[in-house]
Predicted model as a PDB file, atoms N, CA, C, CB and O in Angstrom, pLDDT in the B-factor column:
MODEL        1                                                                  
ATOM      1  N   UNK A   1      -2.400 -26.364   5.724  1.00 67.00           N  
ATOM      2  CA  UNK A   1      -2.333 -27.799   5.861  1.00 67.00           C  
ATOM      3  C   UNK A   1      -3.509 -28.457   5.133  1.00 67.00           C  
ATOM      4  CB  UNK A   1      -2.319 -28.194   7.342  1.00 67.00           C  
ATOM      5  O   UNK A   1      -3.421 -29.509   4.500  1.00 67.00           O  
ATOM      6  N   UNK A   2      -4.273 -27.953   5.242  1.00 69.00           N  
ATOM      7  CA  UNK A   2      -5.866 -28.195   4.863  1.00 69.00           C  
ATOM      8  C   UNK A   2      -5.907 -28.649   3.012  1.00 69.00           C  
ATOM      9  CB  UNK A   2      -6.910 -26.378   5.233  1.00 69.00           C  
ATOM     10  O   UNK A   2      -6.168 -29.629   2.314  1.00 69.00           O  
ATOM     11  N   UNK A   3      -5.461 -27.207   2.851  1.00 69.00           N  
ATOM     12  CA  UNK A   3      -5.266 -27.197   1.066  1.00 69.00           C  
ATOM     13  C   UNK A   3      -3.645 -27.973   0.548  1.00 69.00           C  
ATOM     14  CB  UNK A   3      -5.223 -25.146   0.430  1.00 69.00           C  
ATOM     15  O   UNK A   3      -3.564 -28.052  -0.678  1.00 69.00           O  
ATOM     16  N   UNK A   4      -2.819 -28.342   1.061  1.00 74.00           N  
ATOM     17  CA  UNK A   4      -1.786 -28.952   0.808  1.00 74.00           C  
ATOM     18  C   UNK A   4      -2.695 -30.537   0.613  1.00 74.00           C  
ATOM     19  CB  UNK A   4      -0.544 -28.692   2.048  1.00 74.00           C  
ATOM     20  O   UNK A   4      -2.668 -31.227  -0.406  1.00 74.00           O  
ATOM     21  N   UNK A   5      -3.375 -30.812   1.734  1.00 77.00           N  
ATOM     22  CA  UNK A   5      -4.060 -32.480   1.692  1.00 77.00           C  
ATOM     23  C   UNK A   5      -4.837 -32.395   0.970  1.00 77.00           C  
ATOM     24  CB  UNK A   5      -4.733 -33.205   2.848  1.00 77.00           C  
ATOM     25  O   UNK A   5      -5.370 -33.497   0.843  1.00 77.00           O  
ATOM     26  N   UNK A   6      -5.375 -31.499   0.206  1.00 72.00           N  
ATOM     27  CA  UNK A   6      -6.854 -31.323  -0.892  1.00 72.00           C  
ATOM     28  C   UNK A   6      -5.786 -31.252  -1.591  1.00 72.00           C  
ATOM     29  CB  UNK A   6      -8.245 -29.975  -0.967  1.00 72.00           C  
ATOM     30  O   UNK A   6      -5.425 -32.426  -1.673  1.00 72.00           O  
ATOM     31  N   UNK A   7      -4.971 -30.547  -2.208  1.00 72.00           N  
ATOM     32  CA  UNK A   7      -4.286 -30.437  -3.589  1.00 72.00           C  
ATOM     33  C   UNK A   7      -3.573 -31.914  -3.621  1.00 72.00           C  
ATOM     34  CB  UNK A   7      -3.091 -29.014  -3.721  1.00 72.00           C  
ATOM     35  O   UNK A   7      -3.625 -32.353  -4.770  1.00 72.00           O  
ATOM     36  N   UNK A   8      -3.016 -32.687  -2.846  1.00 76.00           N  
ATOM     37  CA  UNK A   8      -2.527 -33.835  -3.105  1.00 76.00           C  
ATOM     38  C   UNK A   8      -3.549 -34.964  -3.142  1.00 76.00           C  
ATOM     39  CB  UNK A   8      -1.552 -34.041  -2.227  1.00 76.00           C  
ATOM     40  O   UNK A   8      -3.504 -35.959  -3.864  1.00 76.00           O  
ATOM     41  N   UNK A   9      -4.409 -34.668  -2.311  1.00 79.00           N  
ATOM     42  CA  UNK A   9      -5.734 -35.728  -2.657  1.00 79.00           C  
ATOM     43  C   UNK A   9      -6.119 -36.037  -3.916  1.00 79.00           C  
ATOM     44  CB  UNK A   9      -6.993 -35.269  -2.174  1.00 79.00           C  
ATOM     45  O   UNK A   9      -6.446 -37.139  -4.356  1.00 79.00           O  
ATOM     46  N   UNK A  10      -6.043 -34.724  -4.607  1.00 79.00           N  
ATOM     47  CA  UNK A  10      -6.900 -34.428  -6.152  1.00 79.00           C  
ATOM     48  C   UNK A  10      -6.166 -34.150  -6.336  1.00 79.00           C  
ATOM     49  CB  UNK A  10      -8.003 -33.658  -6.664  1.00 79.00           C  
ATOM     50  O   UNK A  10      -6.540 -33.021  -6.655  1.00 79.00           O  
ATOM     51  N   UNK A  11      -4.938 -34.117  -6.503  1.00 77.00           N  
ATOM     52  CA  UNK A  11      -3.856 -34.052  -7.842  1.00 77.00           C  
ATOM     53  C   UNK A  11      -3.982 -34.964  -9.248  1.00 77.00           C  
ATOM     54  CB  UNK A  11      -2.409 -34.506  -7.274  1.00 77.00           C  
ATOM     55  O   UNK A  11      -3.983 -34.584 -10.418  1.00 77.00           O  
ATOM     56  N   UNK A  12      -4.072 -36.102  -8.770  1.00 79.00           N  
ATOM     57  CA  UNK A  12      -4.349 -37.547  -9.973  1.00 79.00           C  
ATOM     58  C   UNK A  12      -5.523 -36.955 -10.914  1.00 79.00           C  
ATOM     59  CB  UNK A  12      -5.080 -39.359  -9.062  1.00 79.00           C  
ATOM     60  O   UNK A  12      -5.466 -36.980 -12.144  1.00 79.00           O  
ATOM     61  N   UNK A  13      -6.321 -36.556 -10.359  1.00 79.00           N  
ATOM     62  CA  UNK A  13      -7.987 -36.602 -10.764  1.00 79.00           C  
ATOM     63  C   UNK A  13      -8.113 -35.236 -11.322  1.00 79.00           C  
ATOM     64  CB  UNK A  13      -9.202 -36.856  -9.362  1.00 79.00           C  
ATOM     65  O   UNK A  13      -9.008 -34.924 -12.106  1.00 79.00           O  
ATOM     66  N   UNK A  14      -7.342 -34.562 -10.966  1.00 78.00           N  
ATOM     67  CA  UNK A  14      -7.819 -32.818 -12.095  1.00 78.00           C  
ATOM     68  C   UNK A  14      -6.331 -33.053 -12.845  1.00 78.00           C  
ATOM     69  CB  UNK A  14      -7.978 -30.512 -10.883  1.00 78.00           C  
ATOM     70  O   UNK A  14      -6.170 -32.392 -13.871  1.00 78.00           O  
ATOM     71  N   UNK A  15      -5.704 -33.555 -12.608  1.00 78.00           N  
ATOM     72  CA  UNK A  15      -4.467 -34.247 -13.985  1.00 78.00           C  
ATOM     73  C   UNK A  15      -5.218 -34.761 -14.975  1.00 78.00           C  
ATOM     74  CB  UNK A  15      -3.346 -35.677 -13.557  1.00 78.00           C  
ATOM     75  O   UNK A  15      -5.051 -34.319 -16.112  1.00 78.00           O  
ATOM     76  N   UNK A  16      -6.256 -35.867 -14.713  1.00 80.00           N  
ATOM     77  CA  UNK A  16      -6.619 -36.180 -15.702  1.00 80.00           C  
ATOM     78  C   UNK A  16      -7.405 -35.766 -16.591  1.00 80.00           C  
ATOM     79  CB  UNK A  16      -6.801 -36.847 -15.552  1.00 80.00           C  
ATOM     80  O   UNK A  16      -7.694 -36.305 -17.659  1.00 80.00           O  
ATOM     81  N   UNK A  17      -8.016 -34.106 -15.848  1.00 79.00           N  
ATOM     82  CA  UNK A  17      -9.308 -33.707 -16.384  1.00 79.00           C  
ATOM     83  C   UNK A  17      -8.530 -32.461 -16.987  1.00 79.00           C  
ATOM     84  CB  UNK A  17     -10.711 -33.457 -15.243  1.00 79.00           C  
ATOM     85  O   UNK A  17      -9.100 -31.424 -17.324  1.00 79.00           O  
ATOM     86  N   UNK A  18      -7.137 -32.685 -17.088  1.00 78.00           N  
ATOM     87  CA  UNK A  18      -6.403 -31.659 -17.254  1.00 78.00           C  
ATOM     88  C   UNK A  18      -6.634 -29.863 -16.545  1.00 78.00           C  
ATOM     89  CB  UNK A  18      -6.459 -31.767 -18.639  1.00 78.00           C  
ATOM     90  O   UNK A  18      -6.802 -28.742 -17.024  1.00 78.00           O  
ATOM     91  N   UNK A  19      -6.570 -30.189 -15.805  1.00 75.00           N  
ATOM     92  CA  UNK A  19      -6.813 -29.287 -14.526  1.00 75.00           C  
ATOM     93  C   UNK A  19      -5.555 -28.855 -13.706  1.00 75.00           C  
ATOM     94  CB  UNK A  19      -7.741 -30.062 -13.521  1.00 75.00           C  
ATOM     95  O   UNK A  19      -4.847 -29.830 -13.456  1.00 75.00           O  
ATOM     96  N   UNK A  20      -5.086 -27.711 -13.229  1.00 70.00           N  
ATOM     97  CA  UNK A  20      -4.163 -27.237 -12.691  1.00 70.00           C  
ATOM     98  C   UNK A  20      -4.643 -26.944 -11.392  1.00 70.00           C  
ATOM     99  CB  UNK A  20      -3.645 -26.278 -13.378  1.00 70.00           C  
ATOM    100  O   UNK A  20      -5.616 -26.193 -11.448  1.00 70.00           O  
ATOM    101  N   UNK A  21      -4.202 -27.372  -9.850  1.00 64.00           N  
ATOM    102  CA  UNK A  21      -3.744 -26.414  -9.322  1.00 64.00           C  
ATOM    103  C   UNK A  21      -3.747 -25.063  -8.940  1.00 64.00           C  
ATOM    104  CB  UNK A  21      -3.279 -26.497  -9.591  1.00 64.00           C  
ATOM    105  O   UNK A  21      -2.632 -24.906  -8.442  1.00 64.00           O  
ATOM    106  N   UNK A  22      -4.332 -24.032  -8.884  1.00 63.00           N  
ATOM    107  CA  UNK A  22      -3.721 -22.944  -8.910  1.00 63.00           C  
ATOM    108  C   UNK A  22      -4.560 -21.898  -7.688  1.00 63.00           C  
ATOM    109  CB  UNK A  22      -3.710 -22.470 -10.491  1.00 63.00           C  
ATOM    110  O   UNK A  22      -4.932 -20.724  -7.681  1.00 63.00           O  
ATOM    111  N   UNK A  23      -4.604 -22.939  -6.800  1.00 55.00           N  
ATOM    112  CA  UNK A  23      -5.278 -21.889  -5.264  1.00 55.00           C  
ATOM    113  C   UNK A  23      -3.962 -21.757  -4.206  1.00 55.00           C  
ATOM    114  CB  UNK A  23      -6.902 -22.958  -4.106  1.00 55.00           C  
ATOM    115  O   UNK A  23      -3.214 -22.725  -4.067  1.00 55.00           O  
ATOM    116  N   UNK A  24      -3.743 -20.581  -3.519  1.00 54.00           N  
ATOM    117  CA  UNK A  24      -2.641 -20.886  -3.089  1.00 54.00           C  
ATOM    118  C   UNK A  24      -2.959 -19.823  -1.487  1.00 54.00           C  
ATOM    119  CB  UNK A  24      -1.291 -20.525  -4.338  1.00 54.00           C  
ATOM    120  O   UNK A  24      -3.934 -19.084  -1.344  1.00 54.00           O  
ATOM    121  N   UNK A  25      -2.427 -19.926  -0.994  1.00 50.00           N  
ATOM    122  CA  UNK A  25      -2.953 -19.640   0.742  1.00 50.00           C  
ATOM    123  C   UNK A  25      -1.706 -18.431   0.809  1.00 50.00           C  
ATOM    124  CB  UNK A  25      -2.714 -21.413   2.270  1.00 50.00           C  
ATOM    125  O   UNK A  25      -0.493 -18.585   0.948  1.00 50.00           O  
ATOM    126  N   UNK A  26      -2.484 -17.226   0.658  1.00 56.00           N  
ATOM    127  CA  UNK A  26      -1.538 -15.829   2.004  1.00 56.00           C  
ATOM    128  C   UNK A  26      -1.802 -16.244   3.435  1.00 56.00           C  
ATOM    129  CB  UNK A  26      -2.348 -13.814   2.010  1.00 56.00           C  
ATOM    130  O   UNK A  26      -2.805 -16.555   4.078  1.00 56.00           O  
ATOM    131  N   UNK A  27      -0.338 -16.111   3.712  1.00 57.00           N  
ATOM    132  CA  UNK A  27      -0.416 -15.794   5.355  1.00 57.00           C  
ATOM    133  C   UNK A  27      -1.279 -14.786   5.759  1.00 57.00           C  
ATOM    134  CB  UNK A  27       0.895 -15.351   5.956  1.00 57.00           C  
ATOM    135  O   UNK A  27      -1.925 -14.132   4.941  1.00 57.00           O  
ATOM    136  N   UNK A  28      -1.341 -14.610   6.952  1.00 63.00           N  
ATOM    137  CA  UNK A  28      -1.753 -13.045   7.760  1.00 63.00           C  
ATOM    138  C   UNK A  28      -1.114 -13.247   9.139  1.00 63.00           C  
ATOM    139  CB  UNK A  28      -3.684 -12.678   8.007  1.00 63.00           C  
ATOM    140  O   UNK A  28      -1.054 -14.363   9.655  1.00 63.00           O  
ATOM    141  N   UNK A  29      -0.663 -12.192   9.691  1.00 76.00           N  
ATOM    142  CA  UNK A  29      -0.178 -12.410  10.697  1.00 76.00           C  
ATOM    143  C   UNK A  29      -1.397 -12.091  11.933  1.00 76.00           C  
ATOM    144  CB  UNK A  29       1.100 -11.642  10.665  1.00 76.00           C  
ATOM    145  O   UNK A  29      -2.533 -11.625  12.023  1.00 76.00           O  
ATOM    146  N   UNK A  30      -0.393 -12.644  12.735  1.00 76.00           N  
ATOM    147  CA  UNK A  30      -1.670 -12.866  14.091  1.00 76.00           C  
ATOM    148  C   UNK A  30      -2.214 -11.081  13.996  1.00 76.00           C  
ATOM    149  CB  UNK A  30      -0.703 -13.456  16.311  1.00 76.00           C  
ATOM    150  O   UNK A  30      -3.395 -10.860  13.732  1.00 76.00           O  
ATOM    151  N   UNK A  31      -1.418 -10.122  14.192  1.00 74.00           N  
ATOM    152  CA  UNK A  31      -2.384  -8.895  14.351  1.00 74.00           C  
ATOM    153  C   UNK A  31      -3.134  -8.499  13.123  1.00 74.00           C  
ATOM    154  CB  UNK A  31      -1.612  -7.652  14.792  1.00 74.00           C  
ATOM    155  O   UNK A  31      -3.900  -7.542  13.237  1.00 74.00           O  
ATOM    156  N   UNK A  32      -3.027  -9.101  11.948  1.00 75.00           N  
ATOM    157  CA  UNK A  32      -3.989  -8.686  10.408  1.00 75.00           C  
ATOM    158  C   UNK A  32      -5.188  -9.520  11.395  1.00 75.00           C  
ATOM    159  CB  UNK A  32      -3.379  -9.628   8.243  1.00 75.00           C  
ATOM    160  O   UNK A  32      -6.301  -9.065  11.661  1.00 75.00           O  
ATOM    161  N   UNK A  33      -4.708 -10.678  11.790  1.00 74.00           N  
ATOM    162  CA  UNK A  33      -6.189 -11.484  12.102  1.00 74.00           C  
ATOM    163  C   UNK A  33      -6.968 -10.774  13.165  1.00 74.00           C  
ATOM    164  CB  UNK A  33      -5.979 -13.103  12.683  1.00 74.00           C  
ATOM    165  O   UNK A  33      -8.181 -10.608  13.037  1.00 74.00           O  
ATOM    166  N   UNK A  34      -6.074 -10.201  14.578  1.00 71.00           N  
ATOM    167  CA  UNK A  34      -6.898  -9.292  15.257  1.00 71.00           C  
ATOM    168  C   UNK A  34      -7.807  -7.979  14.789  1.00 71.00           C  
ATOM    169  CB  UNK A  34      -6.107  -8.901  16.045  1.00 71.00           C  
ATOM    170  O   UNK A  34      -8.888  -7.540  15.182  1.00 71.00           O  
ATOM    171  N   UNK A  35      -6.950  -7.596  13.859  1.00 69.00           N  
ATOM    172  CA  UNK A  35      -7.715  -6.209  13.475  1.00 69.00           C  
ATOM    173  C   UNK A  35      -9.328  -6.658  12.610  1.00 69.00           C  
ATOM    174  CB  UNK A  35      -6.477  -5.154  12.220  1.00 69.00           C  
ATOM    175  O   UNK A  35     -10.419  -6.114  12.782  1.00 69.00           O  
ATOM    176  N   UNK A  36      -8.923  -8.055  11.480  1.00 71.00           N  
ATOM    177  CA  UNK A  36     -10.208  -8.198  10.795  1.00 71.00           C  
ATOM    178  C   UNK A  36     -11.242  -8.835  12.001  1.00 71.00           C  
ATOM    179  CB  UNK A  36     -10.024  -9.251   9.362  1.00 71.00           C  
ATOM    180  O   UNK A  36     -12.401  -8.419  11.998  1.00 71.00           O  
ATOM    181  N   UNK A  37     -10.877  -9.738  12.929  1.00 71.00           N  
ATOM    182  CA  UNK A  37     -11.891  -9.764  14.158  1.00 71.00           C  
ATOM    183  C   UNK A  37     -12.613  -8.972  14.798  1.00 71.00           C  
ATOM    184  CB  UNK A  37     -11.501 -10.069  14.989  1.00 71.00           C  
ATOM    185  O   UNK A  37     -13.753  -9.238  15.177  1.00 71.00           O  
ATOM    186  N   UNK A  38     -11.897  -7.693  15.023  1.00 66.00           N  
ATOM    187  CA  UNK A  38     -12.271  -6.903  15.757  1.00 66.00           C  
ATOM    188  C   UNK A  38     -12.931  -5.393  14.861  1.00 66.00           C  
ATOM    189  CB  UNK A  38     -11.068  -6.794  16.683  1.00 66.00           C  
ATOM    190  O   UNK A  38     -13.914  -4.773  15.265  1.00 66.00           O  
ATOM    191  N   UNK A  39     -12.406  -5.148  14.032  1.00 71.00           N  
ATOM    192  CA  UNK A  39     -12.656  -4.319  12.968  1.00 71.00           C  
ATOM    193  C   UNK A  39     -13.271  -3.138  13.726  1.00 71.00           C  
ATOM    194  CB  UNK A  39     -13.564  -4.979  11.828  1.00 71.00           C  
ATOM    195  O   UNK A  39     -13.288  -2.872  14.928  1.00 71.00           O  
ATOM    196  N   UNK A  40     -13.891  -2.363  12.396  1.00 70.00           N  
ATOM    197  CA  UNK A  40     -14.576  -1.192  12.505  1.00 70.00           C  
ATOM    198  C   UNK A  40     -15.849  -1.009  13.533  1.00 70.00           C  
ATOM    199  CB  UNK A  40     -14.966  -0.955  11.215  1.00 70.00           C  
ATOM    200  O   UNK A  40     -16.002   0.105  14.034  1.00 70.00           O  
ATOM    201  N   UNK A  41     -16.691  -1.978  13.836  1.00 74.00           N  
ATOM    202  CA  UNK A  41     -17.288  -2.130  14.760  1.00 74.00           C  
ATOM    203  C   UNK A  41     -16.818  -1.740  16.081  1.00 74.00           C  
ATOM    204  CB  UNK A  41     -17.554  -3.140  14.664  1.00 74.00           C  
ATOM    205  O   UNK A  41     -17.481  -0.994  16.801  1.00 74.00           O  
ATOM    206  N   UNK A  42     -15.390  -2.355  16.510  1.00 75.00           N  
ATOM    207  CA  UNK A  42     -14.972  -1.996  17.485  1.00 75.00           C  
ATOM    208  C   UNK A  42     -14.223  -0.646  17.846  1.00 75.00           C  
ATOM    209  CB  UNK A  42     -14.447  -2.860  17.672  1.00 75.00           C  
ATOM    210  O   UNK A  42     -14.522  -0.079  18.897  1.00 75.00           O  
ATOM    211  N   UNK A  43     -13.744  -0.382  17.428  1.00 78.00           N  
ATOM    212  CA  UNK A  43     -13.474   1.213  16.804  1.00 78.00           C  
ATOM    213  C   UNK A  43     -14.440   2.322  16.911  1.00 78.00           C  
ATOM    214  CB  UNK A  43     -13.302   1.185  15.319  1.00 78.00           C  
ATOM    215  O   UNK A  43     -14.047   3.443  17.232  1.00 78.00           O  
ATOM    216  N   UNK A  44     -15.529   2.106  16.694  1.00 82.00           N  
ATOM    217  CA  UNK A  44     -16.663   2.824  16.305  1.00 82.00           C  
ATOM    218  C   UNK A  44     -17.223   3.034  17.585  1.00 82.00           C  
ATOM    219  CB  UNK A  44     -17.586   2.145  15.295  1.00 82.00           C  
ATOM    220  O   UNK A  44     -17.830   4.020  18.004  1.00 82.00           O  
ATOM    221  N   UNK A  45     -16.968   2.082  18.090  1.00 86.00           N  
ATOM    222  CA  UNK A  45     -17.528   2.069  19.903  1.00 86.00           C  
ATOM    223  C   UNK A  45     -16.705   2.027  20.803  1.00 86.00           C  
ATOM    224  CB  UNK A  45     -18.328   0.922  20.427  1.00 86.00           C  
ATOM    225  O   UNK A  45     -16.966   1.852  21.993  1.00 86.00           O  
ATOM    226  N   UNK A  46     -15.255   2.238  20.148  1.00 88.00           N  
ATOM    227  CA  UNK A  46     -13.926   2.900  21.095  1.00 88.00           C  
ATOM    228  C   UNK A  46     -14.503   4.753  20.762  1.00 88.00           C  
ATOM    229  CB  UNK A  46     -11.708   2.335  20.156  1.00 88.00           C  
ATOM    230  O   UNK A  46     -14.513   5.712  21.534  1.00 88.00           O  
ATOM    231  N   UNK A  47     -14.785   4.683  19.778  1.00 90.00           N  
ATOM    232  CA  UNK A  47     -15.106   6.271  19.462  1.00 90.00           C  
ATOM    233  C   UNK A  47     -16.022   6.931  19.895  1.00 90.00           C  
ATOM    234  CB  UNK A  47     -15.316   6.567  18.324  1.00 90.00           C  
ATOM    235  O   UNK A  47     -15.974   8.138  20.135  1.00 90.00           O  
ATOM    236  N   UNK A  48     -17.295   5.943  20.092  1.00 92.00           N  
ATOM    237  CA  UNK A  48     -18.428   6.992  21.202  1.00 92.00           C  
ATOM    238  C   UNK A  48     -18.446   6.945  22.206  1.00 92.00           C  
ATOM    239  CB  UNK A  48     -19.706   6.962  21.247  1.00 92.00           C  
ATOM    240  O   UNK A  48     -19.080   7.743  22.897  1.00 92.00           O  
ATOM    241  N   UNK A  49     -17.539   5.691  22.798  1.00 93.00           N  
ATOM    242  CA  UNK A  49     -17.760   5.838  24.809  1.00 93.00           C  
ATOM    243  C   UNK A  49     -16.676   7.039  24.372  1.00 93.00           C  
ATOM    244  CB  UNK A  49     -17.027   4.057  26.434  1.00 93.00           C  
ATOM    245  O   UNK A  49     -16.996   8.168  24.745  1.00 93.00           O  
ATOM    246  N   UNK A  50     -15.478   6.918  23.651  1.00 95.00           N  
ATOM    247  CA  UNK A  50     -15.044   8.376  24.430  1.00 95.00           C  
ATOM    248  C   UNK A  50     -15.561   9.843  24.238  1.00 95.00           C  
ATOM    249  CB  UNK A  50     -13.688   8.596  24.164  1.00 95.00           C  
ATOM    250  O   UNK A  50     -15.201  10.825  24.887  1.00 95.00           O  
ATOM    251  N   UNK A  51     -16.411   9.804  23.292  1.00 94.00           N  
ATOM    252  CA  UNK A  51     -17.373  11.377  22.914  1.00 94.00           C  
ATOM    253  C   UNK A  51     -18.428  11.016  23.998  1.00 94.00           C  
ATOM    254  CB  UNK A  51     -18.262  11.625  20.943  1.00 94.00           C  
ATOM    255  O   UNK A  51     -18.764  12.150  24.340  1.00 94.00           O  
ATOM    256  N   UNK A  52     -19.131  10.204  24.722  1.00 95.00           N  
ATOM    257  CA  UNK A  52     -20.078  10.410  26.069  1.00 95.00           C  
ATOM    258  C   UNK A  52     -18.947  10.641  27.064  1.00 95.00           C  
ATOM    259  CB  UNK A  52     -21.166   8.966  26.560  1.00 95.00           C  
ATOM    260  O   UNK A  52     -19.032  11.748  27.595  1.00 95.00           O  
ATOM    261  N   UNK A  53     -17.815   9.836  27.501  1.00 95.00           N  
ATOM    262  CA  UNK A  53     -17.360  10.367  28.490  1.00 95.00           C  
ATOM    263  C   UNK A  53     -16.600  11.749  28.317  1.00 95.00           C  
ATOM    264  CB  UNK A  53     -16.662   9.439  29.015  1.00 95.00           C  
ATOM    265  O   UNK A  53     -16.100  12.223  29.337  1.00 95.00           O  
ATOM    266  N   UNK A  54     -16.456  12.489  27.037  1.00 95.00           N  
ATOM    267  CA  UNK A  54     -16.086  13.926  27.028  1.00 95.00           C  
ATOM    268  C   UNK A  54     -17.318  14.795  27.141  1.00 95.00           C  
ATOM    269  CB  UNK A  54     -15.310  14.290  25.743  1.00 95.00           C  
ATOM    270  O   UNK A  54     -17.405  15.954  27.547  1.00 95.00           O  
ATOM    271  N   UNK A  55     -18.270  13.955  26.680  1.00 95.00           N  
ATOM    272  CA  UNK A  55     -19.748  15.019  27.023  1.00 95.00           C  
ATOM    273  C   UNK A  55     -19.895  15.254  28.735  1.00 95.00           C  
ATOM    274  CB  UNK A  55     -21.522  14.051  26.405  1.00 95.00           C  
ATOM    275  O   UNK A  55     -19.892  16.293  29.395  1.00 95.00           O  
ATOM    276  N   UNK A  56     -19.976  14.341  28.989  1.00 96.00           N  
ATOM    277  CA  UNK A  56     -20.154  13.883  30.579  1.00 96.00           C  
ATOM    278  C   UNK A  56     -19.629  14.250  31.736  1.00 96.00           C  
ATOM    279  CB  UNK A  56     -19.891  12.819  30.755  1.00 96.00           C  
ATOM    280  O   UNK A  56     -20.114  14.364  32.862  1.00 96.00           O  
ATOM    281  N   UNK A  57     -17.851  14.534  31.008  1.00 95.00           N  
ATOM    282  CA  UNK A  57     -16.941  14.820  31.649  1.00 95.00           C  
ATOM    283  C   UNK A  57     -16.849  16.796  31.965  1.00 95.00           C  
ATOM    284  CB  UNK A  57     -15.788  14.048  30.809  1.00 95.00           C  
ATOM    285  O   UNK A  57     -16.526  17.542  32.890  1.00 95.00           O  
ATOM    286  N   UNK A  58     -17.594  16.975  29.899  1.00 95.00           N  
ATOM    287  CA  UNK A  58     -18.277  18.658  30.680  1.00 95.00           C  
ATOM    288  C   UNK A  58     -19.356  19.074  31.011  1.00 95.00           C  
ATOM    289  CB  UNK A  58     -18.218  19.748  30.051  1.00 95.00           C  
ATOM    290  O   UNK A  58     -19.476  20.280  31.224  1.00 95.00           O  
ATOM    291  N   UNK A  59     -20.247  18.368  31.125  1.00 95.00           N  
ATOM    292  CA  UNK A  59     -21.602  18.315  32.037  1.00 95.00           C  
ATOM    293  C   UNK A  59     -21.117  18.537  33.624  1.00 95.00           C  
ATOM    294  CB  UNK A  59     -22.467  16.654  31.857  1.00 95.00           C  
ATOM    295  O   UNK A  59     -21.441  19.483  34.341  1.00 95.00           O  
ATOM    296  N   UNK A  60     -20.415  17.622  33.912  1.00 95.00           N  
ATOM    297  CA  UNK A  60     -19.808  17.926  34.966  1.00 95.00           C  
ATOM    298  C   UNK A  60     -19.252  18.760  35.635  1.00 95.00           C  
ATOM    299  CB  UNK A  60     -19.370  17.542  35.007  1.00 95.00           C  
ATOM    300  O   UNK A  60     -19.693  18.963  36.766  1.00 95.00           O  
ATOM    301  N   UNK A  61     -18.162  19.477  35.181  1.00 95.00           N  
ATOM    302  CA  UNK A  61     -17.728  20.446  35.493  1.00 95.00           C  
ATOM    303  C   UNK A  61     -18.632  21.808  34.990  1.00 95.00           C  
ATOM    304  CB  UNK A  61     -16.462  20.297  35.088  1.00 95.00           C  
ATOM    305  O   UNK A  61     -18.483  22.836  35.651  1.00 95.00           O  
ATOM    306  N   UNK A  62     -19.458  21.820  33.961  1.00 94.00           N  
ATOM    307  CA  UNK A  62     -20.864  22.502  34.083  1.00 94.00           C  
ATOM    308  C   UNK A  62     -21.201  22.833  35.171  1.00 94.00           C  
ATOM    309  CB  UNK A  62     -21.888  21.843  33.702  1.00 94.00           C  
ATOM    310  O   UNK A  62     -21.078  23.870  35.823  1.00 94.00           O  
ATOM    311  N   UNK A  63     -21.718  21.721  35.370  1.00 94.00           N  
ATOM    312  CA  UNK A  63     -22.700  21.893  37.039  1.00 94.00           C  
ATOM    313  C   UNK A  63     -22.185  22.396  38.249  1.00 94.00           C  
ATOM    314  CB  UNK A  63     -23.169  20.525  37.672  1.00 94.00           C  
ATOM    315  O   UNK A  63     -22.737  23.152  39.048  1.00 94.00           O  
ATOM    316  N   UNK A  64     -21.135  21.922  38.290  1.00 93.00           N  
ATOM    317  CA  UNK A  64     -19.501  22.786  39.235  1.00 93.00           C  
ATOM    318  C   UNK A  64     -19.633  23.667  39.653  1.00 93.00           C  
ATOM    319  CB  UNK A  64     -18.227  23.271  38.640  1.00 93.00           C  
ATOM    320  O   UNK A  64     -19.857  23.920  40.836  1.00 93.00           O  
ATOM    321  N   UNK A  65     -19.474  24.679  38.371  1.00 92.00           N  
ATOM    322  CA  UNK A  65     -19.395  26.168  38.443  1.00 92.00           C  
ATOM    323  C   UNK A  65     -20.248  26.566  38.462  1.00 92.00           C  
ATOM    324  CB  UNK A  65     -18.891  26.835  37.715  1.00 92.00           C  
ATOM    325  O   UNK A  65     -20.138  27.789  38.376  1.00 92.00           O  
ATOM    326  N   UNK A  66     -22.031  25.982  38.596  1.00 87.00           N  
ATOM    327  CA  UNK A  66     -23.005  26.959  38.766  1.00 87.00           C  
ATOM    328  C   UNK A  66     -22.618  27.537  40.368  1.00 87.00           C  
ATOM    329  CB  UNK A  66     -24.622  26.254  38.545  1.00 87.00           C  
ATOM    330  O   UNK A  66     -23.287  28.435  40.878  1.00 87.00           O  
TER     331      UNK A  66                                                      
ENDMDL                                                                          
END                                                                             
């Protein structure tokens, strides 16, 4: 919406400077937008709570069987 009201705003005025136009907007869908929000960061720390709670989980049963 944003760039539709900028390209018609300045349509007249880069016409005259002989100027085109030519930015144009990809979608993303709502989950492209979750994943770049959330990204590798989050992932990364889905990945070590679960390597402490597998450490933890045989520490535990370690101690068990002494």
């Amino acid at each position: 919406m944003v760039g539709d009201r900028m390209r018609s705003t300045c349509a007249d005025d880069m016409s005259k400077m002989g100027l085109k136009s030519s930015a144009s907007h990809q979608g993303s869908t709502r989950q492209e937008r979750i994943h770049h929000q959330h990204g590798r960061p989050d992932v990364a720390r889905i990945k070590r709570d679960a390597e402490v709670a597998a450490a933890e989980a045989d520490r535990d049963i370690a101690i068990k069987a002494r």
